[in-house]
BASE-397693 format. One line per 8 residues: number of its first residue (from 1); their letters; for each residue y, x, z of N, C-alpha, C. Coordinates in Angstrom, 2 decimals, always signed. Last residue first. Layout:
NUM	a	Y X Z Y X Z Y X Z ~ ...
//
This chain:
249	xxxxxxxx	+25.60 -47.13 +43.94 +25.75 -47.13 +42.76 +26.78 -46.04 +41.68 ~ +23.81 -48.26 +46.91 +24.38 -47.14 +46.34 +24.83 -47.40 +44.48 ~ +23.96 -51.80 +47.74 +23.45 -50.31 +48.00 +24.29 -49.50 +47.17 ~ +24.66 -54.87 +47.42 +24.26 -53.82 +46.07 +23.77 -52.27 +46.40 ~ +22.99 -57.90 +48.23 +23.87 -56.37 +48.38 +22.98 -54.83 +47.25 ~ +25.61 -60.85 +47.86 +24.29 -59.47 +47.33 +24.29 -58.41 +48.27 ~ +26.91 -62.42 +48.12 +26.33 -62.44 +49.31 +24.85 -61.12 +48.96 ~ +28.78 -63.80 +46.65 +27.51 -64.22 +46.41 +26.83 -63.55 +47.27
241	xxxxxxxx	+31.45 -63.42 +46.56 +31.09 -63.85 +47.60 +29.36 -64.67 +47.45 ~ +32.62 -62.40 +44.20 +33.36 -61.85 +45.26 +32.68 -62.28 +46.20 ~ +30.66 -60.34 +41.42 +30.94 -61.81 +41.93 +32.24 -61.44 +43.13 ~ +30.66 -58.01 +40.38 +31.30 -58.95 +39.89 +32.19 -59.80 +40.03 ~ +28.46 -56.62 +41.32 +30.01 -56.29 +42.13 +30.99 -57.25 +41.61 ~ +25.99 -58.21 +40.54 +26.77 -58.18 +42.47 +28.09 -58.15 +42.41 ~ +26.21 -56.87 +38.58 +25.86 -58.20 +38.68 +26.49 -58.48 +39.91 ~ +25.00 -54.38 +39.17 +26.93 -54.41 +38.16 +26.97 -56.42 +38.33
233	xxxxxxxx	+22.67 -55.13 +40.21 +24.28 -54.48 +41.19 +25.41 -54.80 +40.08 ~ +21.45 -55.82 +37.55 +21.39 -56.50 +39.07 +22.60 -56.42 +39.98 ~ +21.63 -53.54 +36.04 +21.98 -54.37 +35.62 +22.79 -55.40 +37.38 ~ +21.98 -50.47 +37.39 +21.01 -51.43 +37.55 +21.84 -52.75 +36.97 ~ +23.31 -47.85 +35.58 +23.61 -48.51 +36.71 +22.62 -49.95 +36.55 ~ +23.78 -46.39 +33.54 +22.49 -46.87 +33.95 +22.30 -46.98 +35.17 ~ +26.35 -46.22 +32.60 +25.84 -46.73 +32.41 +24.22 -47.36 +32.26 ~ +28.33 -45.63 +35.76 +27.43 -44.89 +34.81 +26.87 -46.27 +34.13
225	xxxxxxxx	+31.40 -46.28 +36.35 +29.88 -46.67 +36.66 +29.23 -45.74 +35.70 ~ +34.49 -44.00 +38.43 +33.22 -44.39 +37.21 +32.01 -44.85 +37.17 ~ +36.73 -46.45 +39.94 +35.22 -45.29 +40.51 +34.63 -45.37 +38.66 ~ +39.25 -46.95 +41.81 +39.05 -46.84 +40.46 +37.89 -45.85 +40.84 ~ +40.43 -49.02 +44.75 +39.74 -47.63 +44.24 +39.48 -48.05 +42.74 ~ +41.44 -51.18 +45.84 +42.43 -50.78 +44.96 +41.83 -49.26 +44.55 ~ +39.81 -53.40 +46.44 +40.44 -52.38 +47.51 +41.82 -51.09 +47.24 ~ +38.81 -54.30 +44.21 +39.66 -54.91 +44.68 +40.61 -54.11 +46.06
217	xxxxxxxx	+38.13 -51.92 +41.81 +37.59 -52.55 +42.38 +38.84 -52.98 +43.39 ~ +38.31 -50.94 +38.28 +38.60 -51.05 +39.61 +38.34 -51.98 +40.34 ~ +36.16 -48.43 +36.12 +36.52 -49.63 +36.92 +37.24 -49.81 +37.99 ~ +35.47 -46.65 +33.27 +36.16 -46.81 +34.79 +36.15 -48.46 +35.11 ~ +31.82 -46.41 +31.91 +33.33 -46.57 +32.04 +34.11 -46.63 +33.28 ~ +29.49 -43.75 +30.46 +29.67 -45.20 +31.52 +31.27 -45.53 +31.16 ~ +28.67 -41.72 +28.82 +28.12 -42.40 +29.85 +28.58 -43.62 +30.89 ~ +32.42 -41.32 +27.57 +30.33 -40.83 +27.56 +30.16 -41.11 +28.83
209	xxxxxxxx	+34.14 -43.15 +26.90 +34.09 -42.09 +27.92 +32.38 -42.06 +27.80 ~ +35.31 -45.82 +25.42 +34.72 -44.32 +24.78 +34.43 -43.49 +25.72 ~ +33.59 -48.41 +27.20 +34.59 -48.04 +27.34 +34.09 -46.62 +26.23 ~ +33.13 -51.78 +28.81 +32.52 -50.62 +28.12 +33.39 -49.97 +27.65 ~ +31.34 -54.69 +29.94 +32.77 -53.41 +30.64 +31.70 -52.31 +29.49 ~ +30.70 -56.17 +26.87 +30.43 -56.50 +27.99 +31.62 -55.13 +28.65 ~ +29.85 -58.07 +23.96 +30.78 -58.06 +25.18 +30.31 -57.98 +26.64 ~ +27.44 -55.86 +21.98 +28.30 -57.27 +22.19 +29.20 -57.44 +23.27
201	xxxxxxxx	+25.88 -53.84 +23.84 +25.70 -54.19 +21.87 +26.28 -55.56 +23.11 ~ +26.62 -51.99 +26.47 +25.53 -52.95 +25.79 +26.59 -53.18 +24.65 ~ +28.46 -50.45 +28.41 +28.23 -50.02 +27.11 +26.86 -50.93 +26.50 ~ +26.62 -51.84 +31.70 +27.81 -51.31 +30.52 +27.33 -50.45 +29.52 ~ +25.43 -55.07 +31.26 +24.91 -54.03 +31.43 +26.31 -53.39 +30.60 ~ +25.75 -58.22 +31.56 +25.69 -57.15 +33.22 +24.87 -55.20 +32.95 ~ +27.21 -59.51 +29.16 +26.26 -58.48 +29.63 +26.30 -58.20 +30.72 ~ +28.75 -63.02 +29.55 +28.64 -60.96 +29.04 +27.55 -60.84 +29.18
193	xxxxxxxx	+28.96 -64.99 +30.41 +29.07 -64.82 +28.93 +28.28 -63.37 +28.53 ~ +29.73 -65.46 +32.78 +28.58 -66.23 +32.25 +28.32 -65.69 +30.93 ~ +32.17 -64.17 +32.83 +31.33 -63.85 +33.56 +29.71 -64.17 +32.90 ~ +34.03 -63.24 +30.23 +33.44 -64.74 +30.71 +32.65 -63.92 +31.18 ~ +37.14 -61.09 +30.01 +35.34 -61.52 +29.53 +35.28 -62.60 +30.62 ~ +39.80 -63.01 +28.36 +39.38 -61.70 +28.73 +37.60 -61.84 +29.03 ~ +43.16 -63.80 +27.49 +41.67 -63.58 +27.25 +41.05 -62.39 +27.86 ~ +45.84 -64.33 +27.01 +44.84 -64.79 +27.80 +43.97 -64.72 +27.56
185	xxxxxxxx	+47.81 -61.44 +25.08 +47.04 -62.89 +25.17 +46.36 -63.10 +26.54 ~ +49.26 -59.26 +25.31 +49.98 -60.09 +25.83 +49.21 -61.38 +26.13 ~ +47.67 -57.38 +24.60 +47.95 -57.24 +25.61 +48.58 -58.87 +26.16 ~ +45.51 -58.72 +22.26 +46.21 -58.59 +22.69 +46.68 -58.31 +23.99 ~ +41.84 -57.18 +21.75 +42.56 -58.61 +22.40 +43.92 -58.02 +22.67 ~ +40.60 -56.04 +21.22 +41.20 -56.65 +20.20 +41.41 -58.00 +20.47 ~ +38.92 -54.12 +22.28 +38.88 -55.38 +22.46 +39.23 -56.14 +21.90 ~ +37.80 -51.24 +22.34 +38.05 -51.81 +21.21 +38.18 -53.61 +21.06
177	xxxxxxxx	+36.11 -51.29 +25.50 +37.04 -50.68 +24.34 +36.78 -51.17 +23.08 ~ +37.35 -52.29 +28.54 +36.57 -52.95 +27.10 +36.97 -52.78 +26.07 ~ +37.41 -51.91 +32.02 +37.34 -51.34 +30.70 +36.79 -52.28 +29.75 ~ +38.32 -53.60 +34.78 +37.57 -52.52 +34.10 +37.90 -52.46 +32.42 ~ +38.83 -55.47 +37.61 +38.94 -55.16 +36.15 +38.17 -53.90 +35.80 ~ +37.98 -55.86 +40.07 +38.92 -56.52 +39.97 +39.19 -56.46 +38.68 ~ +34.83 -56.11 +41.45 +35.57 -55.89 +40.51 +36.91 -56.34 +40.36 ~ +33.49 -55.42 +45.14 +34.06 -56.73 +44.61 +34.86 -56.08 +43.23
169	xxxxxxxx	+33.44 -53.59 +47.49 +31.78 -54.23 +46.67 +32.74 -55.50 +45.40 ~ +35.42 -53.69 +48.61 +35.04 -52.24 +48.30 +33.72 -52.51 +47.34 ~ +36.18 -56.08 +49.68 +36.96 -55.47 +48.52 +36.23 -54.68 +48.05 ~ +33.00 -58.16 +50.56 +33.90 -56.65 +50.58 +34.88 -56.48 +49.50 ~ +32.18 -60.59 +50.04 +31.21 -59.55 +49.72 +32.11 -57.97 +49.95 ~ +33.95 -62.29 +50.55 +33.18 -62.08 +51.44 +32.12 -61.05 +50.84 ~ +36.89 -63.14 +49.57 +36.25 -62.18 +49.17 +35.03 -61.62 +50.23 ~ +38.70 -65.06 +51.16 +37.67 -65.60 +49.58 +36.45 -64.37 +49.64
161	xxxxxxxx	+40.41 -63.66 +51.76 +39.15 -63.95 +53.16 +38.59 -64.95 +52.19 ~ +42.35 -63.46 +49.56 +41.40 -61.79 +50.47 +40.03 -62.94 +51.46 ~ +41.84 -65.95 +47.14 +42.65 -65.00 +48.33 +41.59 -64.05 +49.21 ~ +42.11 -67.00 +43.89 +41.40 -66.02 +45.10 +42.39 -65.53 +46.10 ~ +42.99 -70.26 +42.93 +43.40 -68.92 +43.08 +42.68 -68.43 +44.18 ~ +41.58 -71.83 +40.54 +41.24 -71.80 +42.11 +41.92 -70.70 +41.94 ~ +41.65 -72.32 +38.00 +42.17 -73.32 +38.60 +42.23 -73.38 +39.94 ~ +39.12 -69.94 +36.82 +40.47 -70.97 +36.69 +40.74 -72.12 +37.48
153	xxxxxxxx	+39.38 -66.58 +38.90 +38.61 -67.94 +39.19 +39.67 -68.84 +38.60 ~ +38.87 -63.78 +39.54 +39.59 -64.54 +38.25 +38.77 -65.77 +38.26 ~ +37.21 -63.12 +41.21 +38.29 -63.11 +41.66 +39.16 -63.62 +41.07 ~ +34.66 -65.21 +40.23 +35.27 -63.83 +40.32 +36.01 -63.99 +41.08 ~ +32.97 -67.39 +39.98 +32.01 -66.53 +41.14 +32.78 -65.48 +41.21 ~ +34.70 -68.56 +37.97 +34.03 -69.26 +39.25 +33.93 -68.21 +40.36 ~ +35.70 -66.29 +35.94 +34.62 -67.21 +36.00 +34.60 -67.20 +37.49 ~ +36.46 -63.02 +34.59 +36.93 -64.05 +34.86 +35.82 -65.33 +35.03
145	xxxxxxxx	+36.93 -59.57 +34.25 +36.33 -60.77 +34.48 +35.97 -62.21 +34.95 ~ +39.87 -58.37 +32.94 +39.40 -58.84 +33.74 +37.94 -59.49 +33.70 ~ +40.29 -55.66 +30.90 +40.25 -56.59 +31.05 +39.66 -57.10 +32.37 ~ +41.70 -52.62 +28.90 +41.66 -52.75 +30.35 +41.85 -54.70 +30.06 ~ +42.58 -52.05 +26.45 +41.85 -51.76 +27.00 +41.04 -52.10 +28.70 ~ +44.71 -54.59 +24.41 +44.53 -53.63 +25.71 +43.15 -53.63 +26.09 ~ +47.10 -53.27 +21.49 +45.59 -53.93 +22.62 +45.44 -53.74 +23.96 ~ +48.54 -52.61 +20.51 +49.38 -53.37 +21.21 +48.02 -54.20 +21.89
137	xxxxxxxx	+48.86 -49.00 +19.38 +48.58 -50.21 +19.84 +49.22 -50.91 +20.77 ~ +51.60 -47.47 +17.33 +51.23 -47.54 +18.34 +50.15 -49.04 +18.41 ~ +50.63 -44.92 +14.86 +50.94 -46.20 +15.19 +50.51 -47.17 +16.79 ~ +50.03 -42.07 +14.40 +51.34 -42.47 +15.39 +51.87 -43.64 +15.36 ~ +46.88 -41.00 +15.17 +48.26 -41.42 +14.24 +49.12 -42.09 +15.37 ~ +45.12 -44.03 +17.12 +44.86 -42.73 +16.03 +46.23 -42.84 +15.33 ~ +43.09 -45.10 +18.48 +43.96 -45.38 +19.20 +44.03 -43.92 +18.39 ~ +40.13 -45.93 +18.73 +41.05 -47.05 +17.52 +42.35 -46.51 +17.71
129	xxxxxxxx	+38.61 -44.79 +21.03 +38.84 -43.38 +19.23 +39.42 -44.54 +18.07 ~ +40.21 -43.93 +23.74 +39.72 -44.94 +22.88 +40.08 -44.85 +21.29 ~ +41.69 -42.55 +25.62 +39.92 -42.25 +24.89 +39.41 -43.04 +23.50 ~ +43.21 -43.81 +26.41 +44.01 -42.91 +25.69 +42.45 -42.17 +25.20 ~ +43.66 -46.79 +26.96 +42.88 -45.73 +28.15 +43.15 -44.82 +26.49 ~ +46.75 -48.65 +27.80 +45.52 -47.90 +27.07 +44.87 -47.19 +27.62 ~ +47.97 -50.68 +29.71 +46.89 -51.22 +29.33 +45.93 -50.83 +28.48 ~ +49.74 -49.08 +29.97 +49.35 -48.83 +31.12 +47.85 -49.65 +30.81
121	xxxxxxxx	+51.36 -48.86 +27.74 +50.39 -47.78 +27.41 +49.67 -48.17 +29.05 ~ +51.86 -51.38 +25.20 +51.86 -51.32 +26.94 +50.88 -50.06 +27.17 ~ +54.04 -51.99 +22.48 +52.67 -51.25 +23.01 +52.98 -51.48 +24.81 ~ +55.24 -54.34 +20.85 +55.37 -53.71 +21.86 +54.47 -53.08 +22.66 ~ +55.23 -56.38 +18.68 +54.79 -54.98 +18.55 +55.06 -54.53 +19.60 ~ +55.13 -58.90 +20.34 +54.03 -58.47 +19.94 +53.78 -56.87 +19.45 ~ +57.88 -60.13 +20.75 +57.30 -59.07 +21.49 +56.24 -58.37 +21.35 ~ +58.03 -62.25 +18.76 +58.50 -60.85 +18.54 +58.89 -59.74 +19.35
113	xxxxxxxx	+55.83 -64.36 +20.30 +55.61 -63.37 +18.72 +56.80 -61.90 +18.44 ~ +57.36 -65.42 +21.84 +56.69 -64.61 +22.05 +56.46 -63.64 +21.21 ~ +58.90 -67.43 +19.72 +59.55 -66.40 +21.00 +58.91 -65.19 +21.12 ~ +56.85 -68.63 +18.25 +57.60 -68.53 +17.71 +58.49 -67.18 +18.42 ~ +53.56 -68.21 +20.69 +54.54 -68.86 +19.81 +55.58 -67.94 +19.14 ~ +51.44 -66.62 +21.93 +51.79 -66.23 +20.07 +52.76 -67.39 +19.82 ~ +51.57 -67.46 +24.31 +51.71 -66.51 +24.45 +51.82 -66.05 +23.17 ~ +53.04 -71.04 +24.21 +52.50 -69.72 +24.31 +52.90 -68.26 +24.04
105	xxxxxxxx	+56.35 -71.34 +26.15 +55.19 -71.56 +24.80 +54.40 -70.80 +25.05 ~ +57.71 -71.02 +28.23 +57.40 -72.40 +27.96 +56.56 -72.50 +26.71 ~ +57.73 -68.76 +29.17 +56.59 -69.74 +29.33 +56.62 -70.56 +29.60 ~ +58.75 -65.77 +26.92 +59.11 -67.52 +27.27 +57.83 -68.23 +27.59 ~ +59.95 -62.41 +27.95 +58.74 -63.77 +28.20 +58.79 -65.22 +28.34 ~ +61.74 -61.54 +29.15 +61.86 -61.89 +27.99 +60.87 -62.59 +27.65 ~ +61.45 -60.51 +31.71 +62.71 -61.91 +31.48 +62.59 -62.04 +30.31 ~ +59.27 -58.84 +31.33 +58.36 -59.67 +32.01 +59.80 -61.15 +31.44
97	xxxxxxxx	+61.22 -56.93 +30.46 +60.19 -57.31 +29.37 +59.48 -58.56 +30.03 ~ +62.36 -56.56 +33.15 +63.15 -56.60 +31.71 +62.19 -57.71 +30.76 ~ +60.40 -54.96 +34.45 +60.95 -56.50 +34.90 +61.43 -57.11 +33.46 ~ +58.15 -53.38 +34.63 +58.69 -53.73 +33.15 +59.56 -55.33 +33.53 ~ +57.14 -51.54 +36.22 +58.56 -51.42 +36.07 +58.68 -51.97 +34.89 ~ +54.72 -53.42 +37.41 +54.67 -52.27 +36.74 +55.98 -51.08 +35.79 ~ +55.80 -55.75 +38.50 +55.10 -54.77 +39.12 +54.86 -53.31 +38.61 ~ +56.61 -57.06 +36.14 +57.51 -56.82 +37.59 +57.27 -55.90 +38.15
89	xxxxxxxx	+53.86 -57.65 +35.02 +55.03 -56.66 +34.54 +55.76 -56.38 +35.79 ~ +51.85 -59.49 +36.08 +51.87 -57.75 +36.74 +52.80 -57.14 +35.96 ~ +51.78 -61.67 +34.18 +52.34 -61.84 +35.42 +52.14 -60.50 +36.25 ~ +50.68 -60.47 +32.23 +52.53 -60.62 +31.96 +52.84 -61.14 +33.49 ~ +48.03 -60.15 +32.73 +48.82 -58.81 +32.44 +50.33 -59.28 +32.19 ~ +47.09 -62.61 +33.17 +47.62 -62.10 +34.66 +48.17 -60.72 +34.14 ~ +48.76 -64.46 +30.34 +47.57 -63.40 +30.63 +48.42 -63.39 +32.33 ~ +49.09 -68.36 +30.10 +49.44 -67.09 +30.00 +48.45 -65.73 +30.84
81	xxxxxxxx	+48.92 -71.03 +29.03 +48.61 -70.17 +29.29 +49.26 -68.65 +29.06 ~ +52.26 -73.08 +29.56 +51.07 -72.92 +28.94 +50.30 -71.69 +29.06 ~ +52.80 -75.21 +32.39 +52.72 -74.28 +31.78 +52.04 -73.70 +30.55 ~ +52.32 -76.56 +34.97 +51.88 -76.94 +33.19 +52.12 -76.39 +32.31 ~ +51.21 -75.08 +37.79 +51.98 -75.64 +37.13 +51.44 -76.45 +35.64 ~ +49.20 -74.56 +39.49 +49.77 -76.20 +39.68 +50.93 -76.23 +38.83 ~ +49.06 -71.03 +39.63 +48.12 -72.74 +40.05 +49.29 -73.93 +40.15 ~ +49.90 -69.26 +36.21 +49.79 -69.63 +38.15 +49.39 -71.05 +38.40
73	xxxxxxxx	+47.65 -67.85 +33.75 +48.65 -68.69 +34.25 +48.90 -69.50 +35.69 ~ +45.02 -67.69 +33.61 +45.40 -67.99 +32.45 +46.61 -68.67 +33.14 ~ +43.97 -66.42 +35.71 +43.37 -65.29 +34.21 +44.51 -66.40 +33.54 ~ +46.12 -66.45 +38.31 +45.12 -66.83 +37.92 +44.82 -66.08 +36.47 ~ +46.61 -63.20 +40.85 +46.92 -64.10 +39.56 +45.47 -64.94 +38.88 ~ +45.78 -64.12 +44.43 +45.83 -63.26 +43.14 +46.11 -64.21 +42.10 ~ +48.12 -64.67 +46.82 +46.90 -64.61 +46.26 +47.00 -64.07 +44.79 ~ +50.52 -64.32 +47.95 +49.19 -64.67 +48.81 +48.20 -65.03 +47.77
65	xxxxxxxx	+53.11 -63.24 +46.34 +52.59 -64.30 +46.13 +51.66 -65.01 +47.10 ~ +53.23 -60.78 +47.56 +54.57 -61.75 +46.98 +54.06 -63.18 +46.92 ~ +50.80 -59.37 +47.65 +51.93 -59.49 +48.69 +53.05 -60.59 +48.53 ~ +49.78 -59.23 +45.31 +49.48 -60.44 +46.02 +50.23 -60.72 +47.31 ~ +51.57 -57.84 +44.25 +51.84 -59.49 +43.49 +51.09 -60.01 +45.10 ~ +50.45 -55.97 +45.44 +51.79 -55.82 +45.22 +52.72 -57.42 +45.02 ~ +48.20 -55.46 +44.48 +48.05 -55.77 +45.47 +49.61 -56.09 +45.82 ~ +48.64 -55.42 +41.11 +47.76 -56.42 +41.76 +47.80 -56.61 +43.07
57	xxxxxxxx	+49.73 -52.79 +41.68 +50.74 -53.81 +41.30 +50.08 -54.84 +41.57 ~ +47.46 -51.20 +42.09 +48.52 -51.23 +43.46 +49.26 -51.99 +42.42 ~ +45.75 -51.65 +39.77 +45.28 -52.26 +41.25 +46.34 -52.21 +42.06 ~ +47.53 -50.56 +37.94 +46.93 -51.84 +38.29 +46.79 -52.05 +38.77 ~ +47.17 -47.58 +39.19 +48.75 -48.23 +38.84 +48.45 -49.66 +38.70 ~ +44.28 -47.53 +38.30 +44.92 -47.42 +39.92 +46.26 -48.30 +39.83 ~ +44.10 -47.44 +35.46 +43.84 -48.41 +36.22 +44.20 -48.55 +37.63 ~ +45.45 -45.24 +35.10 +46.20 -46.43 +34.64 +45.50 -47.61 +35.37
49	xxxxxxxx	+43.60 -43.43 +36.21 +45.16 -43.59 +36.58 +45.86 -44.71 +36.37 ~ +42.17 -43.06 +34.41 +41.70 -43.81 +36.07 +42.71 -44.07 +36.59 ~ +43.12 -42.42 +31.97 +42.47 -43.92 +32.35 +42.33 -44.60 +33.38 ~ +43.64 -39.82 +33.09 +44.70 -40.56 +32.84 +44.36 -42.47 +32.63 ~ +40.79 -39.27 +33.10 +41.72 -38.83 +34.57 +42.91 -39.84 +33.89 ~ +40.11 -38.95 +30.68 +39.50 -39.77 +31.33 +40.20 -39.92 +32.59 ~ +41.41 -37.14 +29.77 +41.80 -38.68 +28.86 +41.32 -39.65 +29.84 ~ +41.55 -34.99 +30.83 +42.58 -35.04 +31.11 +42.66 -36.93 +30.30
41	xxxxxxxx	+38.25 -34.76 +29.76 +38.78 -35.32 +31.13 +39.66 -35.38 +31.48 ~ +38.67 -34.59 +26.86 +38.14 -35.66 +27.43 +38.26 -35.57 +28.86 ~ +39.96 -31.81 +27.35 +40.40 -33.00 +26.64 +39.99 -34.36 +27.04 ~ +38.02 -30.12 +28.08 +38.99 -30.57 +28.86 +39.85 -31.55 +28.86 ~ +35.00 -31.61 +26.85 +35.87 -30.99 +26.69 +36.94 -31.18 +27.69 ~ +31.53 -32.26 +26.98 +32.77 -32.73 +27.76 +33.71 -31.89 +27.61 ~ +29.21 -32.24 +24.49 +30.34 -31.65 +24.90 +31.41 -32.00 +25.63 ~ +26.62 -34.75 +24.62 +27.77 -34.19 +23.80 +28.73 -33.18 +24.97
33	xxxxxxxx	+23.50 -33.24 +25.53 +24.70 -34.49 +26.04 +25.71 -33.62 +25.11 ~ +21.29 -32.13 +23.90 +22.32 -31.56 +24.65 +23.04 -32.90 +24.66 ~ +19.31 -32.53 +21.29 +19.19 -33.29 +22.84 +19.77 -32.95 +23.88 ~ +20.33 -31.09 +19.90 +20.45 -32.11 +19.69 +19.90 -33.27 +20.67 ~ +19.40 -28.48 +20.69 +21.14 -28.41 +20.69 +21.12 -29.85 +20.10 ~ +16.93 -28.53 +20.36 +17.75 -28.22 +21.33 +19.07 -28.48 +21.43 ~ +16.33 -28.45 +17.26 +15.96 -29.80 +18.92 +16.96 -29.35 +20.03 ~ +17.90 -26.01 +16.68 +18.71 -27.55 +16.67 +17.79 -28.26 +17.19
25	xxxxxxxx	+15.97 -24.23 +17.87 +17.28 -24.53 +18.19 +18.18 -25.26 +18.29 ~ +13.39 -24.77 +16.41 +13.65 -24.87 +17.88 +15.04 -25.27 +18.31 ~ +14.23 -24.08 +13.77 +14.24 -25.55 +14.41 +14.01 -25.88 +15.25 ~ +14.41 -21.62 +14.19 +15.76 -22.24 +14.05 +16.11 -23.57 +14.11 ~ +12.30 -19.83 +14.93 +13.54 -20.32 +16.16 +14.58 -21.21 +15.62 ~ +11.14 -21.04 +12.39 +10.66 -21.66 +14.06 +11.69 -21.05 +14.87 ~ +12.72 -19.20 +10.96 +12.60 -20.52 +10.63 +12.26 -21.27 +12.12 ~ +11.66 -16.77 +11.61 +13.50 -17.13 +11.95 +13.32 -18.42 +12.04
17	xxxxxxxx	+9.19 -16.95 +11.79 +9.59 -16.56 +13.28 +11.09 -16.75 +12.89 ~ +8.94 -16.75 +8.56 +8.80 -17.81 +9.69 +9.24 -17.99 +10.92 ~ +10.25 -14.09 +8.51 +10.51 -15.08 +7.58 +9.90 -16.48 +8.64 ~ +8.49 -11.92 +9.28 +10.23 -12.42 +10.22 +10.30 -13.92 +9.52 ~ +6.99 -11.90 +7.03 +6.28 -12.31 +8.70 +7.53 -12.81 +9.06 ~ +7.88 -11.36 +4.95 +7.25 -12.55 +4.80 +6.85 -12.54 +6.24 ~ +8.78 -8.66 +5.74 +10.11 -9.53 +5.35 +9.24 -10.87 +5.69 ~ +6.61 -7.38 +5.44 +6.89 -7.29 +6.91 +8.37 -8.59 +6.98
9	xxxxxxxx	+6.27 -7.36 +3.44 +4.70 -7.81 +3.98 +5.65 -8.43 +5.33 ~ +7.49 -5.94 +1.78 +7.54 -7.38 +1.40 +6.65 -7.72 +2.49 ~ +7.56 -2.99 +3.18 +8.83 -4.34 +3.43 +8.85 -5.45 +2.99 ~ +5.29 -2.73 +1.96 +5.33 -2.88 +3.44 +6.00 -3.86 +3.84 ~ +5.76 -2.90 -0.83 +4.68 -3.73 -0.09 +4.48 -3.75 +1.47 ~ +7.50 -0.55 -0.87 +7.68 -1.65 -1.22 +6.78 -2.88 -1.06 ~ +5.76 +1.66 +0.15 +6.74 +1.15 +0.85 +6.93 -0.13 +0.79 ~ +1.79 +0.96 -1.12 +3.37 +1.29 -1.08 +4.27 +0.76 +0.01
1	x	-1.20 +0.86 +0.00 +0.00 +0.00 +0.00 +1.23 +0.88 +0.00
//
């Protein structure tokens, strides 16, 4: 055997041994959790933030008021619906914008309507990959759950000694990315309606942050759920007085 038959002999051996480390490598590097960049946690830290600034204007109203906002407008008037996000402007230094609010129509009448381009960044979570370029949204990320068994109860306003399952066990809002729901509209998720699982296919708390989303809870903490959090408990923290108990989560 010549040189030249060595180095073909010895080229055709490496030749596999590159190949098998190389599809070793990408299994590997394709069952790696994506990349948490600093980026994504200065996005995710600023989400938790926005939701905190919620919860202390929510506790803020309820000081003023004794109870919390209803999801579609305050108890006993006739009013026409309106979001509990235009009744937390005051609270959130947007008095101005809260006196320009006519409720005497809806929230898309004739009036309203040319408040609509008006972004509310306290209602973006700044993760959210619709939220591109330098057109501003006017969605909001951040919704309530609403129904009977919440704290967003229609036609019953919640008050604190309502809340027998704990502030600290009890949702007050959370995340729902790409909602495409106006900041300004009445809408938000149906208890009965959703998922009790986050990030599920169709409406349920879900958010761009890998693995789970923020939430706040009535005590006025913002905690991340993971999204393999037991259906059952995200079920519990929902309600305000169903009497679960949810343990660790």
């Amino acid at each position: 055997m010549d040189v030249g038959e060595k180095r073909e002999t010895g080229f055709g051996f490496i030749l596999p041994i590159f190949l098998v480390l190389l599809i070793i490598g990408f299994c590997i590097h394709a069952s790696m959790p994506p990349l948490i960049t600093p980026r994504h946690v200065a996005r995710k830290s600023i989400c938790k933030n926005n939701l905190k600034q919620l919860g202390l204007a929510m506790h803020i109203y309820y000081d003023d008021n004794k109870m919390f906002p209803l999801p579609k407008g305050d108890f006993g008037n006739e009013l026409p619906p309106y979001s509990w996000r235009i009744a937390l402007l005051p609270y959130v230094e947007e008095g101005q914008l809260f006196e320009r609010y006519n409720f005497n129509e809806s929230w898309n009448g004739p009036d309203n309507a040319s408040l609509h381009s008006i972004p509310m960044n306290y209602f973006l979570c700044p993760e959210n990959p619709s939220r591109t370029g330098d057109d501003p949204r006017t969605e909001t990320d951040y919704v309530a759950i609403i129904g009977k068994d919440t704290i967003f109860s229609e036609g019953q306003p919640t008050k604190f000694h309502d809340i027998s399952d704990g502030t600290s066990n009890t949702l007050m809002f959370g995340e729902l990315v790409n909602s495409d729901i106006h900041w300004m509209e009445p809408r938000d998720l149906d208890f009965n309606a959703i998922s009790k699982r986050i990030n599920a296919d169709g409406a349920s708390i879900s958010s761009a942050h890998e693995g789970g989303a923020n939430v706040a809870f009535v005590d006025g903490s913002v905690r991340f759920l993971s999204e393999e959090i037991d259906p059952a408990v995200l079920r519990a923290l929902m309600t305000k007085s169903g009497g679960e108990t949810v343990g660790e989560y």
